[in-house]
C-alpha positions as CSV (number, residue, x, y, z in Angstrom):
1,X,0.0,0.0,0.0
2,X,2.7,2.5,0.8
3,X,4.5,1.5,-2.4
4,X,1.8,2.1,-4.3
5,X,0.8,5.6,-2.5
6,X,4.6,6.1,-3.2
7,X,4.4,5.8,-6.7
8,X,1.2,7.5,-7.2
9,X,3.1,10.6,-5.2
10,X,5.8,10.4,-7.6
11,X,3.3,10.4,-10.9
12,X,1.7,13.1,-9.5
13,X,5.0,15.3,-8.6
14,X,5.6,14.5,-12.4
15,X,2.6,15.8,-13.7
16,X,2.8,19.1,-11.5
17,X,6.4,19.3,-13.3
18,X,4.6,18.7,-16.5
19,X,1.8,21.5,-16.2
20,X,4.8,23.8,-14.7
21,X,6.6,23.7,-18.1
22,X,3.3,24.3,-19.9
23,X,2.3,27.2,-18.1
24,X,6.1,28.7,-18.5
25,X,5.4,27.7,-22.1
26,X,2.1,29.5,-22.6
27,X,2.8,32.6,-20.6
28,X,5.9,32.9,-22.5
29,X,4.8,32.4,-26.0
30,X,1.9,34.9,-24.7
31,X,4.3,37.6,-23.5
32,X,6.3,37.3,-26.7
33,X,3.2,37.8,-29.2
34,X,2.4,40.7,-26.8
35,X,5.6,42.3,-27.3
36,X,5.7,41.5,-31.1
37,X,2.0,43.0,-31.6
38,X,3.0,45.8,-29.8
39,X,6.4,46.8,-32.1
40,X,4.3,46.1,-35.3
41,X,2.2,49.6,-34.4
């Protein structure tokens, strides 16, 4: 049981890592077309 709570911690710790590098992603590639939209005007 603890090995399998174990492993599920781990998955999970793995997924938070996962949705950390999307959201760095997203809010990058966001600030970027902000930036670029703004020096076309």
């Amino acid at each position: 049981m603890i090995e399998l709570w174990n492993s599920w911690c781990e998955s999970l710790a793995s997924v938070e890592a996962l949705a950390a590098v999307v959201v760095v992603a997203v809010v990058s590639s966001g600030v970027i077309t902000l930036i670029e939209s703004r020096r076309h005007r």
